[in-house]
N, C-alpha and C positions, 0 to 999 in steps of 0.2 A: 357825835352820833348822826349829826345831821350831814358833815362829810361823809360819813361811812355807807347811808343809805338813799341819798337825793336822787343820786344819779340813778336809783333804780324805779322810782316813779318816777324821772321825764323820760327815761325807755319807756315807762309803761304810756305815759301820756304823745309822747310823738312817735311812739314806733308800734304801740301795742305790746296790748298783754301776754303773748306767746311770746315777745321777745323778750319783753321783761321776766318770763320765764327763765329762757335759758342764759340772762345774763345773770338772774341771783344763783344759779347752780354752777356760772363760770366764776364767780368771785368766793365759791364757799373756799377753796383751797386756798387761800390766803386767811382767810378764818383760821384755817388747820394750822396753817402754818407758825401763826398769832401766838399759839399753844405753847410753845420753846419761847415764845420773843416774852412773853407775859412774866414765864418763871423765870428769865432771867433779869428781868425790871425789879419782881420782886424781892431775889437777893442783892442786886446793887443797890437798890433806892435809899434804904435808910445809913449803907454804907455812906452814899454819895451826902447824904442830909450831913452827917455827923465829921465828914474831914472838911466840907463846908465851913462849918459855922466855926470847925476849928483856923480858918485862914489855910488849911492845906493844898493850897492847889495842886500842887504834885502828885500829891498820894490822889486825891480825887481822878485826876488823868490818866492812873495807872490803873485805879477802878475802872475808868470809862474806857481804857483801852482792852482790860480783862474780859467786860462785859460784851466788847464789841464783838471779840475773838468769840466769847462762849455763844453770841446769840450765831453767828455766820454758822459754828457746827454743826446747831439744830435746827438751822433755816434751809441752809442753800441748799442741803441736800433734794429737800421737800420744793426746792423754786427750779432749780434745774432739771430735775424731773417731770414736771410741769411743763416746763418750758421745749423742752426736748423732746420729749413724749404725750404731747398733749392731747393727740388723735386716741391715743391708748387711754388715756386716766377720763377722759369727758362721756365716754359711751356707759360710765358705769349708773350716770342720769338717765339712762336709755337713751332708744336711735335717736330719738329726734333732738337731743341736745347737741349733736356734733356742730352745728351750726355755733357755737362758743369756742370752737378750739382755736380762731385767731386771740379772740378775746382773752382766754387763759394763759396764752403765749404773751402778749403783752402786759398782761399787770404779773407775770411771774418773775418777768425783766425788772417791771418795777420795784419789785420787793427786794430784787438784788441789789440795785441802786441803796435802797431804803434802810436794808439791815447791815451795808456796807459802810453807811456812815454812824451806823451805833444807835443809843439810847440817848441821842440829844435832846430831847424832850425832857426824859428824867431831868438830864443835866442842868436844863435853864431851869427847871421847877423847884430842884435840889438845891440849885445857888443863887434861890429865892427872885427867879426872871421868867414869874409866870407871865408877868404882863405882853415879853415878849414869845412867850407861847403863844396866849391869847391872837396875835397878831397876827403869828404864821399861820394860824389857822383858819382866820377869816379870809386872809389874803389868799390863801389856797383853796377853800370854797370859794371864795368868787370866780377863780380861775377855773376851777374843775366846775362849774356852773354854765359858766359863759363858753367853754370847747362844748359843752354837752347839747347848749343849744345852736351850736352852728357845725358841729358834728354827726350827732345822732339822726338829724332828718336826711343828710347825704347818706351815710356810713351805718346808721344803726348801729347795733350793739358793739362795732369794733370802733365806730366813734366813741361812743360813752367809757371804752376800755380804756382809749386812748385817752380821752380827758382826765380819768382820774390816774392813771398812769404819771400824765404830767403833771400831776397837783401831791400826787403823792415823794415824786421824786424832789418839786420843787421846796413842799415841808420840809425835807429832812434837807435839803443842801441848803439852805436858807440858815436852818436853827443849826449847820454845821458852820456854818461861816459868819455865825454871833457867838458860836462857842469860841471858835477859833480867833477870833476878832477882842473879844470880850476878857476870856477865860485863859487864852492860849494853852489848849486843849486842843486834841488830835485824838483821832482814832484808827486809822490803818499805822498798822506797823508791820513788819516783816511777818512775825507770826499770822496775821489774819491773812497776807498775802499768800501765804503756804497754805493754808484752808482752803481759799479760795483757786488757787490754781488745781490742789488737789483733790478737791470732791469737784471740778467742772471737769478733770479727766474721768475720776470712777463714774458722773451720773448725766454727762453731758455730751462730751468726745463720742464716743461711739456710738450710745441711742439718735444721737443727731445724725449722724452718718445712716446709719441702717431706716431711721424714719426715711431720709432722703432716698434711700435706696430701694424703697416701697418694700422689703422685705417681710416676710410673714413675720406678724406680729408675737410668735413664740420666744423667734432668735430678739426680739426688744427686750422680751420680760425675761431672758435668760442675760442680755447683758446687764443688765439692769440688776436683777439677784446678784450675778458679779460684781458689778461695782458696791455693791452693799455691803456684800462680803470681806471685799478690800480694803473699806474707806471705815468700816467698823474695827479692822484690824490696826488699821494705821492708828486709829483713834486709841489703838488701848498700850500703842507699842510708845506713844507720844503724847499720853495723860498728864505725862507730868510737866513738861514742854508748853502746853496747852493749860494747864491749871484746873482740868475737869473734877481731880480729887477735893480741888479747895471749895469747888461749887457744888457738888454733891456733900461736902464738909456744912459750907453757909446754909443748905436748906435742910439739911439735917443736924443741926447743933446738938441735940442732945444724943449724939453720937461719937461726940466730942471735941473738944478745942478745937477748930479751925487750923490750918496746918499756916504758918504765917511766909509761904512760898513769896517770896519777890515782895511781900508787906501786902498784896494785894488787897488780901481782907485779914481782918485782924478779929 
C-alpha cells in the first residue's frame, strides 16, 4: 500500500496539492484496470497453492501461463486505450485535469509491461517465496522513491509517472526472472502473443493514428466502438483457444465441473 500511494503525497509535498490532484485522477485507470487482474488472481491462486505443494511444476506453469493469457484479455484492452486515447478518457475529471494525459500514457505502458509478465507474485507466494516477494518490493519502493525525489521537482507529475512506471515494470521483471531462474516457469507463449498483437490492432493502431491526426474526437470514439466490437467477436469465435469457458467455469463452480481443457484447471 505504501508503494501504491507514496508517490502521491511527495507530488503533494514537492509539487503541490493541485498536482497531486490531478495525478490521483491519472492513476485511477489502473485501479480500473486492477479489476480483471484481481479475478483472475483469484481463480489461479489456490490452483497454483495446490500443484505446488504436489511437486507439479508443470501443471503449475500451464496455470501460470493460462492465467497470463486470461489476465492480458481483460487488461490490455482497458491500457491501450488509455494509452492511445488519453486526451479522450482524462477530460472525463474535468478541464483542468488534462494536464495528466502524459502521465496516463506512461503508467498505461507500464501496466502492459506488468500484465505481460503474468501473476508472478502469486507465483513466488504459491511456491511458498514470499520472502522473495518481500524483497522485490522494498527494492522497488526504494527505487520508485528515490526517481520521485529527483524527478518530480524537475518534471512534476510526469516525473512521479515515471518513477513508478519504472518501479512497477522493474517488480514484475525481477519476480519474472526468479520465477524463471528458480521455478523454470514462463509466461508468454504464442497464444498471449496473439492477444497481444490483436487487441493493439482493434484498440491502439488506429486511435493512435487519428489522435496523431488531431481529428475530431467523434471519428476516435467511433474507432474505438469498432475495435470493441471486433476484439469482442474474435473473443467469442476463439473462447475456446483461449480457455475463457474454463475460467468463467473456475469462478463459477457450482455450474459445474470445470471443463479439464489442456489440464489447465482441474
Amino acid at each position: 500500500m505504501v508503494w501504491r500511494r507514496f508517490d502521491i503525497l511527495l507530488v503533494a509535498a514537492l509539487a503541490g496539492p493541485a498536482d497531486a490532484a490531478v495525478y490521483t485522477a491519472a492513476t485511477r485507470f489502473l485501479v480500473l484496470g486492477n479489476l480483471g487482474i484481481q479475478a483472475v488472481l483469484m481463480t489461479v491462486s489456490p490452483q497454483l497453492a495446490r500443484l505446488f505443494a504436489r511437486h507439479d511444476n508443470a501443471g503449475a506453469n500451464r496455470v501460470f501461463a493460462t492465467s497470463t493469457l486470461w489476465t492480458m484479455v481483460f487488461s490490455w484492452p482497458l491500457y491501450l486505450v488509455t494509452a492511445a486515447a488519453a486526451g479522450l478518457v482524462i477530460p472525463v475529471f474535468g478541464a483542468g485535469y488534462s494536464a495528466g494525459t502524459s502521465s496516463v500514457v506512461v503508467l498505461s505502458v507500464a501496466m502492459l509491461v506488468s500484465t505481460a509478465c503474468g501473476s508472478v507474485d502469486a507465483v513466488l507466494l504459491m511456491s511458498g517465496r514470499s520472502v522473495l516477494s518481500l524483497v522485490n518490493a522494498v527494492v522497488t519502493l526504494a527505487v520508485n522513491v528515490g526517481l520521485d525525489l529527483v524527478l518530480i521537482p524537475r518534471y512534476g507529475i510526469l516525473g512521479a509517472a515515471v518513477g513508478w512506471a519504472c518501479s512497477i515494470a522493474l517488480r514484475n521483471v525481477l519476480a519474472l526472472a526468479q520465477v524463471r531462474l528458480l521455478l523454470g516457469m514462463w509466461a508468454f507463449t504464442r497464444r498471449t502473443a496473439l492477444v497481444a498483437g490483436f487487441s493493439t490492432v482493434c484498440f491502439a493502431a488506429v486511435p493512435t493514428w487519428l489522435h496523431l491526426a488531431s481529428v475530431d474526437a467523434s471519428w476516435l470514439v467511433l474507432s474505438l466502438a469498432g475495435g470493441a466490437a471486433l476484439y469482442l467477436g474474435w473473443l467469442w469465435r476463439a473462447r475456446q483457444m483461449l480457455e475463457l469457458d474454463v475460467f468463467t467455469q473456475a469462478l463459477w463452480p457450482h455450474r459445474g465441473k470445470p471443463a479439464m481443457s489442456r489440464g489447465v484447471i482441474s
